[in-house]
C-alpha positions as semicolon CSV with decimal commas, in nm:
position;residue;x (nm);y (nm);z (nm)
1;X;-0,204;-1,259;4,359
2;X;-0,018;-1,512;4,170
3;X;0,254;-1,305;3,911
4;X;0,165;-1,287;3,543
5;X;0,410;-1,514;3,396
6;X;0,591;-1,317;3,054
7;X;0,503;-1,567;2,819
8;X;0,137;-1,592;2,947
9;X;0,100;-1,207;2,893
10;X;0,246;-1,248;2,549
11;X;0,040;-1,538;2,468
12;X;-0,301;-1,258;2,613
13;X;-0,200;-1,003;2,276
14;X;-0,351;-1,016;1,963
15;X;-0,118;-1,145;1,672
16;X;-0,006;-0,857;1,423
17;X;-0,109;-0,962;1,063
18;X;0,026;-0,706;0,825
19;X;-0,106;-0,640;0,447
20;X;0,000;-0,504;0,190
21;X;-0,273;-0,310;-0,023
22;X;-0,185;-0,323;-0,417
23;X;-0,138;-0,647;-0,542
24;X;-0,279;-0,811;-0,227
25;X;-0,612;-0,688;-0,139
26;X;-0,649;-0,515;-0,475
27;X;-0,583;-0,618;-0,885
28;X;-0,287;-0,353;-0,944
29;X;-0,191;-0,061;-0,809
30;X;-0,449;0,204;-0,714
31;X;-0,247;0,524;-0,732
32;X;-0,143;0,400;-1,041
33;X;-0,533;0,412;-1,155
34;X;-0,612;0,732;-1,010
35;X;-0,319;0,921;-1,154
36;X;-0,425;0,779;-1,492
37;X;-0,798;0,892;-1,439
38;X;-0,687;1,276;-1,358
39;X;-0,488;1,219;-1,739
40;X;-0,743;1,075;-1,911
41;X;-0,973;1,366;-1,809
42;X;-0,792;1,681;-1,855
43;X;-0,690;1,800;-2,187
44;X;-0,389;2,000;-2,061
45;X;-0,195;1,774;-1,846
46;X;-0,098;1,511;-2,106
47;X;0,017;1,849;-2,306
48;X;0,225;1,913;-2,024
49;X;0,334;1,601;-1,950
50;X;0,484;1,557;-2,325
51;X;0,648;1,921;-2,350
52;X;0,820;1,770;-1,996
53;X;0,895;1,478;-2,206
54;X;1,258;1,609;-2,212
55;X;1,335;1,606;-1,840
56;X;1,197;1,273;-1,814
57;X;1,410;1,124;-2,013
58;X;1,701;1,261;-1,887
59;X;1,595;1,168;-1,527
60;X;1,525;0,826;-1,621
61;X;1,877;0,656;-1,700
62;X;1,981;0,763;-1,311
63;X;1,580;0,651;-1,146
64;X;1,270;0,543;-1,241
65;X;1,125;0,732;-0,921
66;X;1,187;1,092;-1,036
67;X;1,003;1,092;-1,347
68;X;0,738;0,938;-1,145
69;X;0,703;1,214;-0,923
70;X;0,706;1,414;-1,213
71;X;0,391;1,289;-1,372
72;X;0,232;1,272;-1,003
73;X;0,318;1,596;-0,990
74;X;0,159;1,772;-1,293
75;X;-0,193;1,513;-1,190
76;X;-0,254;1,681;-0,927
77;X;-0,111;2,061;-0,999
78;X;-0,435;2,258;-0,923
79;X;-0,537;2,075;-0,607
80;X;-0,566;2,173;-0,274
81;X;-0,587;1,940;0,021
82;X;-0,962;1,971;0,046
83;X;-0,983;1,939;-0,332
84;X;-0,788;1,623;-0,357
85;X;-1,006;1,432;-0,101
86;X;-1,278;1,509;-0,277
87;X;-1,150;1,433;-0,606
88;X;-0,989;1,102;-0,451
89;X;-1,333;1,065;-0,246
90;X;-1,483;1,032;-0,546
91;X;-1,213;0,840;-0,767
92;X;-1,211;0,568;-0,477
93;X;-1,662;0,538;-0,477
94;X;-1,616;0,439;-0,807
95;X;-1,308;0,204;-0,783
96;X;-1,494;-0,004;-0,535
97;X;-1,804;-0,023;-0,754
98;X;-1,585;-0,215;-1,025
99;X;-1,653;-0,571;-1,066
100;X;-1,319;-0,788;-1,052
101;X;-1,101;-0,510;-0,939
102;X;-1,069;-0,668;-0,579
103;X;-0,893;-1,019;-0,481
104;X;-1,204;-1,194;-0,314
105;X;-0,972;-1,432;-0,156
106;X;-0,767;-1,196;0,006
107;X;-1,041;-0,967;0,142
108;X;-1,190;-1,327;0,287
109;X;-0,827;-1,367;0,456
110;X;-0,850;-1,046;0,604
111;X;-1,197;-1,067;0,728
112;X;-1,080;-1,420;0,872
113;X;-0,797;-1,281;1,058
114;X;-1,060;-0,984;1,200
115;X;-1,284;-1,278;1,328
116;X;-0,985;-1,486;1,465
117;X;-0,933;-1,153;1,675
118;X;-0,588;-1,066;1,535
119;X;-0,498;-0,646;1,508
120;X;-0,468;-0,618;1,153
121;X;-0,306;-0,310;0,982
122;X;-0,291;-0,276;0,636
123;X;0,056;-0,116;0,533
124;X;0,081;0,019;0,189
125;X;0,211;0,215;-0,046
126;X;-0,090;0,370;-0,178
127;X;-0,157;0,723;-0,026
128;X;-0,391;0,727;0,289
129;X;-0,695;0,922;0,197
130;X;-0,773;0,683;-0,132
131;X;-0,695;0,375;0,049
132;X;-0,892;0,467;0,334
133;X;-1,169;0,556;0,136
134;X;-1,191;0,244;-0,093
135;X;-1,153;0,037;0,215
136;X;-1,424;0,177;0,396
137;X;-1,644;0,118;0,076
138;X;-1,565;-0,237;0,121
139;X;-1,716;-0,259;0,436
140;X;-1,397;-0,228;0,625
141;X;-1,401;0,098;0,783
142;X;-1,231;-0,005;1,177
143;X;-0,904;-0,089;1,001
144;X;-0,555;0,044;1,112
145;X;-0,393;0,161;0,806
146;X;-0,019;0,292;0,754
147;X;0,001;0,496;0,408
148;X;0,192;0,751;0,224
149;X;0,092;1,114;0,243
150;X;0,092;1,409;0,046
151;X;0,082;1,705;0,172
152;X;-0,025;2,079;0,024
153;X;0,221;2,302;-0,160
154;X;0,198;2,634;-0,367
155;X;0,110;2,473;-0,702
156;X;-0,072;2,158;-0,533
157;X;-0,071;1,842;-0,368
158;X;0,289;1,683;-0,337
159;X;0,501;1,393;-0,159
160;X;0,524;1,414;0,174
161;X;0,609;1,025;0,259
162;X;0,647;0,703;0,049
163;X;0,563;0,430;0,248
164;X;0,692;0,128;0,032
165;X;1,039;-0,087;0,109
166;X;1,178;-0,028;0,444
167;X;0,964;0,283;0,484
168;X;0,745;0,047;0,641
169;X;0,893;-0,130;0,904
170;X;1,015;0,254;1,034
171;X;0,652;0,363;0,966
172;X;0,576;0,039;1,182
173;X;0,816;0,095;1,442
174;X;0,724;0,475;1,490
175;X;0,371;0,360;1,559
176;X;0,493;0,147;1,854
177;X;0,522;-0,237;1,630
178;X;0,862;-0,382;1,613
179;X;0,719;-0,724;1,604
180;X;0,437;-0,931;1,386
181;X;0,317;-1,274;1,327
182;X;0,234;-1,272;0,935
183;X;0,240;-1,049;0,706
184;X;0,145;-1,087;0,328
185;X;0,296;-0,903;0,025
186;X;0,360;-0,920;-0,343
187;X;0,682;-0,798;-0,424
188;X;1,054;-0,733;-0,376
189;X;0,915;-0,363;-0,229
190;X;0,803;-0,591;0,043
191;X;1,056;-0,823;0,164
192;X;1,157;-0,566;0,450
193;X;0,784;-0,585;0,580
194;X;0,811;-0,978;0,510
195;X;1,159;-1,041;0,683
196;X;1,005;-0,921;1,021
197;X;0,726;-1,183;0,951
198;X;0,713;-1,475;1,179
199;X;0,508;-1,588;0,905
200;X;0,581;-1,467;0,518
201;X;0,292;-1,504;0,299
202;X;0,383;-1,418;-0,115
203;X;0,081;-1,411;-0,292
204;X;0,026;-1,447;-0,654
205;X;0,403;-1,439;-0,674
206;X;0,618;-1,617;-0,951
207;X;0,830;-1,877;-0,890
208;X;1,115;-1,669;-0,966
209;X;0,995;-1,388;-0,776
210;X;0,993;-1,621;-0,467
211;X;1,312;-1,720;-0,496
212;X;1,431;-1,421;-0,458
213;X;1,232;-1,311;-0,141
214;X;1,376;-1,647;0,013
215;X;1,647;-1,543;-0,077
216;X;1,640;-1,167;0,070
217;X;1,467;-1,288;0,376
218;X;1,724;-1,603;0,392
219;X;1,420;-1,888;0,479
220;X;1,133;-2,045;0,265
221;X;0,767;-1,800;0,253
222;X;0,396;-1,940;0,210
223;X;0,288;-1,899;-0,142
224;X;-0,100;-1,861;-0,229
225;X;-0,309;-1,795;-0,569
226;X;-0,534;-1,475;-0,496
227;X;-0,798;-1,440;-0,722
C-alpha cells in the first residue's frame, strides 16, 4: 500500500471556517437584547439597578466590564439554571421570529460553506444556551458552537466564561483547533480569532475599523457589506 503522502492527508480535511455570532450572523448583540428584555419587564430591577447607580460609577473610570457584570448580574438575580433556559428558551423563539434582526447574507455564507463541506463552528461571545437556541430556530441545529457560560450561584445565574478576544483562540485550542482557513468577524474583540485566519473576512466594518485590524493582524482582510 502506497504511503499517504502529508500534504494529501491535509488536503482530505475539511477547511475550518470560523464565525463570529453578533454583528455577523445577527443585527447587534443578542445578550445585549435579552438583558434589556429581563429590564424592561420587571419593575424592581431597574430600581435596583439605579440605587447601584453609585458603584457603577465608581467602577467605570478603571473598566467598562465591571459595571457590566453588574447589570448582568441583578437581570438574572432570581434564576436558576433550569429557569434561565427557559426564560432564554423563550427570549431566543421570539428573537428569531423578528423580521430584519438576522444578516440574510451572512446566514447564506454560512449555509454555503455547510454545502461546500467545510466544519463550521460558530465562536461567539454570546452565552451558549441563547445562541444555541436562536440558531437552531434558524434551521441550523448540527452546528459546532463555542460560547460563554454562566453557571448557577446562591442568588442566580453568573459568569462562568467570556468567550470574546483571545478567549477564543484558547477556547479553540482546548477543543483540539489550532489552525483555520477563514474566519469572519466584526470587531477589534476579534482580531485574535482573525489573526489565526488564513483568510480574514471584516464584515460591515468601517474603513477605519479595518485599518486597524490590518494593522493588529499586520496584512490586508476581505471586507464585505452584510445586510
Amino acid at each position: 500500500m502506497r504511503p499517504v503522502d502529508t500534504a494529501e492527508a491535509g488536503a482530505a480535511l475539511p477547511r475550518v471556517v470560523l464565525f463570529d455570532f453578533d454583528g455577523v450572523l445577527i443585527h447587534g448583540d443578542s445578550f445585549y437584547l435579552f438583558m434589556r428584555e429581563r429590564y424592561v419587564h420587571s419593575f424592581w430591577r431597574p430600581l435596583l439597578a439605579l440605587l447601584s447607580a453609585p458603584l457603577l460609577l465608581v467602577q467605570l473610570p478603571f473598566s467598562r466590564r465591571l459595571p457590566v457584570r453588574v447589570l448582568v448580574r441583578i437581570a438574572l438575580l432570581g434564576l436558576g439554571e433550569r429557569r434561565y433556559q427557559a426564560v432564554a428558551g423563550v427570549f431566543a423563539d421570539t428573537l428569531a421570529r423578528r423580521p430584519r434582526q438576522f444578516c440574510r447574507d451572512g446566514l447564506q455564507a454560512l449555509r454555503r460553506h455547510q454545502a461546500q463541506g467545510d466544519r463550521v463552528i460558530v465562536v461567539t461571545g454570546c452565552e451558549y444556551t441563547l445562541v444555541s437556541r436562536v440558531l437552531q430556530q434558524l434551521g441550523l441545529a448540527n452546528l459546532e458552537i463555542l460560547a460563554s457560560q454562566l453557571r448557577p450561584g446562591w442568588l442566580g445565574m453568573r459568569l462562568l466564561r467570556h468567550n470574546v478576544g483571545r478567549c477564543k483562540v484558547q477556547l479553540l485550542a482546548q477543543h483540539g483547533i489550532t489552525a483555520w482557513q477563514v474566519a469572519y468577524g466584526d470587531s477589534m474583540y476579534d482580531a485574535p480569532m482573525l489573526k489565526v485566519a488564513t483568510e480574514a473576512v471584516l464584515v460591515n466594518g468601517t474603513p477605519t475599523l479595518c485599518k486597524k485590524i490590518e494593522k493588529a493582524l499586520g496584512r490586508a482582510v476581505t471586507r464585505v457589506e452584510w445586510f
